[in-house]
TORDREN-85959 format. One line per 5 residues: number of its first residue (from 1); their letters; for each residue x, y, z of N, C-alpha, C, O, CB. Coordinates in Angstrom, 3 decimals. Glycine has a CB too. Layout:
# TORDREN-85959
NUM	A	X,Y,Z,X,Y,Z,X,Y,Z,X,Y,Z,X,Y,Z | ...
This chain:
# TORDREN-85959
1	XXXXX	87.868,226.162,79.867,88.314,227.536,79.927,87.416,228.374,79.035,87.015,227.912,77.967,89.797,227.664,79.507 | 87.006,229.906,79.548,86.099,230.556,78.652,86.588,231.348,77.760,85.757,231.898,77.038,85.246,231.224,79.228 | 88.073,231.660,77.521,88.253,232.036,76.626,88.558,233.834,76.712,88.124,234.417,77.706,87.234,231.444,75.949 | 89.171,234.493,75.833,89.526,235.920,76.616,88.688,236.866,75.599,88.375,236.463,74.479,91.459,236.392,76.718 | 88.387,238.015,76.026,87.829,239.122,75.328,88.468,240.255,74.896,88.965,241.180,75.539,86.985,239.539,75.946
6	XXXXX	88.352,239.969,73.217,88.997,241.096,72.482,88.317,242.324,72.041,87.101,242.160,71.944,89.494,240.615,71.396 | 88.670,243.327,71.789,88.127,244.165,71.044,88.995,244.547,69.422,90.154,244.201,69.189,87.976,245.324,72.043 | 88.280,245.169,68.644,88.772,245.409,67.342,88.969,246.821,67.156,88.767,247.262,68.287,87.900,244.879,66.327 | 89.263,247.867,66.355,89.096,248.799,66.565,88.481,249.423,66.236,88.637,250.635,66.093,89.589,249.099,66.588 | 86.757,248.189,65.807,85.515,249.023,65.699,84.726,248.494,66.392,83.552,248.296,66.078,84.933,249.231,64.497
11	XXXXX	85.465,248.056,67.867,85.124,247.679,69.498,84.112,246.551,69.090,83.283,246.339,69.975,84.316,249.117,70.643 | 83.991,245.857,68.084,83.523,244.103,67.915,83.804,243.428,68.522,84.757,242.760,68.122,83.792,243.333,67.020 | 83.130,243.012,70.148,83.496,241.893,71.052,84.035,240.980,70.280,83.531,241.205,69.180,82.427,241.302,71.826 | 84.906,239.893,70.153,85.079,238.858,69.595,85.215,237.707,71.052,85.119,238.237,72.159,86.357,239.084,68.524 | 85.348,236.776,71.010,85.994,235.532,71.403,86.197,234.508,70.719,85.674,233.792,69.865,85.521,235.075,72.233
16	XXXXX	87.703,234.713,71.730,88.611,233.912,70.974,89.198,232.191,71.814,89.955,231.949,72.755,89.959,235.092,70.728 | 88.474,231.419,70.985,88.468,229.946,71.507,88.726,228.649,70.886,87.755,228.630,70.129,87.397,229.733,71.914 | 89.191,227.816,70.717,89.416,226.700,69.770,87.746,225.939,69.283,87.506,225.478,68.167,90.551,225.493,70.681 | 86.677,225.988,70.571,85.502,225.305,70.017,84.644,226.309,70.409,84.789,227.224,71.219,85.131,223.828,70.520 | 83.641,225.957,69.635,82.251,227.142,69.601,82.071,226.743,71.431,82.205,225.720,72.103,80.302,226.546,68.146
21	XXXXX	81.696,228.203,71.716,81.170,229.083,72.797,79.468,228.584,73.115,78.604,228.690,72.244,81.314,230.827,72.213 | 79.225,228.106,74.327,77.721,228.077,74.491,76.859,229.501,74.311,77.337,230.317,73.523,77.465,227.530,75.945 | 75.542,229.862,75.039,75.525,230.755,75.220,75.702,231.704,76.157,75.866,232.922,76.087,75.032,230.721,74.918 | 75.613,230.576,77.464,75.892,230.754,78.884,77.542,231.254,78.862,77.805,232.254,79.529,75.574,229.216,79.791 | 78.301,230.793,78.349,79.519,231.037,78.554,80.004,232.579,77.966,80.861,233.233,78.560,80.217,229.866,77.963
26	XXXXX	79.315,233.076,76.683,79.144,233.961,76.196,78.646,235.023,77.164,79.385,235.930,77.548,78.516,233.652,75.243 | 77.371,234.894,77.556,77.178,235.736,78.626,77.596,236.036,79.631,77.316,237.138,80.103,76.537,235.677,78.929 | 78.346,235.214,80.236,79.414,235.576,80.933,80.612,235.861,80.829,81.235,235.902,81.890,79.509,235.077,81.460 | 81.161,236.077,79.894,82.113,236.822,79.619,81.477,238.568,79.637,81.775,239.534,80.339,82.710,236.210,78.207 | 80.573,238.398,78.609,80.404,239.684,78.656,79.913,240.004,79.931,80.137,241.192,80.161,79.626,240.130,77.657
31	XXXXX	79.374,239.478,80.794,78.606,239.890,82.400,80.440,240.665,83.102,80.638,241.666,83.790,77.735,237.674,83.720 | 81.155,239.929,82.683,83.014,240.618,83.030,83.169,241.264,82.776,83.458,242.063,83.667,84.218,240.352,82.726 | 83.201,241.762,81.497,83.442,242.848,80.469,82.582,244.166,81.200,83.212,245.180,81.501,82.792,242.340,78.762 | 81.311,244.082,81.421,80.291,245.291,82.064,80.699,245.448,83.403,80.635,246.461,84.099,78.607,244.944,82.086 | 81.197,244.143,83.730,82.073,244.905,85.429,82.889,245.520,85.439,82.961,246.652,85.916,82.735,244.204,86.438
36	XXXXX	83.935,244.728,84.754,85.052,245.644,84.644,84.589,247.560,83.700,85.203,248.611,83.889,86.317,244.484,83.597 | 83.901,247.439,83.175,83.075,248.991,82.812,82.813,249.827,83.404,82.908,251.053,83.342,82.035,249.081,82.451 | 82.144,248.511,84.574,81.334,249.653,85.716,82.675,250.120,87.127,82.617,251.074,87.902,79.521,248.492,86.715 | 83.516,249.290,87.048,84.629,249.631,88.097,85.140,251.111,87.542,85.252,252.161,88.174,86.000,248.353,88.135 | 85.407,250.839,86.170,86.239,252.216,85.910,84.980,253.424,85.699,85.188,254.591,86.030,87.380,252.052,84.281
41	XXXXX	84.086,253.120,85.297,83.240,254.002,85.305,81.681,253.816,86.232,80.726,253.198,85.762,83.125,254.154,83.916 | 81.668,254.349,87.338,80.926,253.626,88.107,79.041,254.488,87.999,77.905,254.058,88.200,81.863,253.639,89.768 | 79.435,255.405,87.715,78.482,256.049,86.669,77.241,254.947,85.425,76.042,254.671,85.426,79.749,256.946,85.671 | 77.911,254.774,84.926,77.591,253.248,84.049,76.201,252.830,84.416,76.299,252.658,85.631,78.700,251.830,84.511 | 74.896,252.551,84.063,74.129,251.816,84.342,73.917,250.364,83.792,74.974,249.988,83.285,73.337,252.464,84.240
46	XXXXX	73.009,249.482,83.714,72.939,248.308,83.124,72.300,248.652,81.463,72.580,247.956,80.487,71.992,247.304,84.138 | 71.823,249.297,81.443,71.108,250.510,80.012,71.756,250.766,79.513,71.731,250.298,78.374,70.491,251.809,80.033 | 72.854,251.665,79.839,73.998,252.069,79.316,74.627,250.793,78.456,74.711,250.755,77.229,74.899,252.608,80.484 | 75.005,249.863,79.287,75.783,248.720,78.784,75.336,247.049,78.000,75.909,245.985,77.765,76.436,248.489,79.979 | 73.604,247.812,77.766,72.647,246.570,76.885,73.887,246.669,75.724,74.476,247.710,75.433,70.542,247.095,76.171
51	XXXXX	74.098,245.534,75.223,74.315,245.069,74.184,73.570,244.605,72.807,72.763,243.678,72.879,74.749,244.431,74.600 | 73.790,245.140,71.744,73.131,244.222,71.000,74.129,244.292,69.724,74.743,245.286,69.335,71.504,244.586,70.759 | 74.141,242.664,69.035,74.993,242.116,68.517,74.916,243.436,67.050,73.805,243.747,66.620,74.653,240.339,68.386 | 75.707,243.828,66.676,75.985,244.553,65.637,75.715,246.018,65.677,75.420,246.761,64.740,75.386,244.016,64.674 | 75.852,246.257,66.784,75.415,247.856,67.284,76.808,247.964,67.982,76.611,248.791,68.872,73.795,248.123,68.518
56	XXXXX	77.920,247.625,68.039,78.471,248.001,68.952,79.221,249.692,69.216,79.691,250.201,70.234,79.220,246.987,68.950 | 79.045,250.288,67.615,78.672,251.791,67.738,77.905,252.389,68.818,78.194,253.075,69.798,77.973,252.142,66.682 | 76.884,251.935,68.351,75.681,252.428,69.653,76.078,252.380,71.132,75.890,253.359,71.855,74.321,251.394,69.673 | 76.632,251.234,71.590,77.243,250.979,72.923,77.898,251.885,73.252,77.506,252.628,74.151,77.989,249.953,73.082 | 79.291,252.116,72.505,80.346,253.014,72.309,79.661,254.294,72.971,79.697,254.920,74.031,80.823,253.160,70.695
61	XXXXX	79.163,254.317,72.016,78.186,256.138,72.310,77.578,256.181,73.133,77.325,257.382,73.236,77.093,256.786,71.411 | 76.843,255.419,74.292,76.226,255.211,75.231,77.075,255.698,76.524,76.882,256.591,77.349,75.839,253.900,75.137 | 78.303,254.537,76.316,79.328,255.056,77.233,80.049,255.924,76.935,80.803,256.165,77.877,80.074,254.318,77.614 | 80.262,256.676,75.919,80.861,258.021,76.129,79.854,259.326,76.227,80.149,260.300,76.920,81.828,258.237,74.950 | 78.933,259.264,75.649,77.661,260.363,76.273,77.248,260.081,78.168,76.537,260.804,78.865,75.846,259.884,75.131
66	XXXXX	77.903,258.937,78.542,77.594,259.068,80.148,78.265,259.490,81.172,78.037,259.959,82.287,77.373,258.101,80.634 | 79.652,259.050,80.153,81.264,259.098,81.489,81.961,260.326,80.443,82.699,261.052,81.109,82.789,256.935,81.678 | 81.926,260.560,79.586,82.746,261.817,78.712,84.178,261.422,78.587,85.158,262.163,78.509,82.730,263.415,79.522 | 84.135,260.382,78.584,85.483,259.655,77.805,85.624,259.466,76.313,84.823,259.689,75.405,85.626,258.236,78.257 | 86.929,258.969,76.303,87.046,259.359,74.380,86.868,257.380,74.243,87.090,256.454,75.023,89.458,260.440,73.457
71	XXXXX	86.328,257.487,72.736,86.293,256.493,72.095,87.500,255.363,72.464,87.202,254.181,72.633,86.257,256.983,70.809 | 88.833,255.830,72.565,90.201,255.220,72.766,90.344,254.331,74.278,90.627,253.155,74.506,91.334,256.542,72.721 | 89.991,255.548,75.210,89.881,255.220,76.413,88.867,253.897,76.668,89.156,252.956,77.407,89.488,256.443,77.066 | 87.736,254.016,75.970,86.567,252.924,76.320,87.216,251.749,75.469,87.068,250.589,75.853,84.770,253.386,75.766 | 88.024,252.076,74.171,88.589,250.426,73.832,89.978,249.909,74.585,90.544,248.839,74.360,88.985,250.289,72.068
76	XXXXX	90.347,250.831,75.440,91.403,250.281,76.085,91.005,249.516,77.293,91.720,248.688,77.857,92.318,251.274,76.396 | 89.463,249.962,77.743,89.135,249.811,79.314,88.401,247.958,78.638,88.091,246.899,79.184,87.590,251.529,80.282 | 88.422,248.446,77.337,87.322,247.033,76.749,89.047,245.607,76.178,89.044,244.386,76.022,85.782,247.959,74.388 | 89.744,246.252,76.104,91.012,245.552,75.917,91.693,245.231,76.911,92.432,244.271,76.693,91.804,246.135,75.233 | 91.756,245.810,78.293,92.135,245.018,79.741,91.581,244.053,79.806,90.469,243.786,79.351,91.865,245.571,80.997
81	X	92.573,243.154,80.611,92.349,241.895,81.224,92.681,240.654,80.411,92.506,239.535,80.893,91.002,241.839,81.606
């Protein structure tokens, strides 16, 4: 099982699993996480939604300078499922 995707409320992907995560498995979670992004906001590019580990400010701001949603909205859309 891969395990589910949390957010914090300074939107820090976490996963949460009993044994360490490959990397493949990691990436696919998050490959979920950017779908489910792009469903609600279909606007969204793959640019928009680069990741990089300790920026997740930056992300944040990416997707709300594209879709004009509030900070709240993008951790709720990142807290489904």
């Amino acid at each position: 099982m891969l395990g589910s995707v949390e957010t914090k409320a300074d939107t820090a992907i976490t996963v949460n699993q009993g044994e360490d995560m490959n990397t493949l498995q990691v990436k696919g979670i998050w490959n979920v996480v950017k779908g489910r992004l792009k469903q609600r906001w279909a606007e969204l590019t793959d640019d928009d939604l680069r990741y990089v580990e300790g920026q997740e400010d930056e992300l944040v701001g990416r997707i709300q300078k594209r879709t004009g949603a509030t900070r709240a909205a993008i951790e709720r859309s990142l807290n489904e499922g």
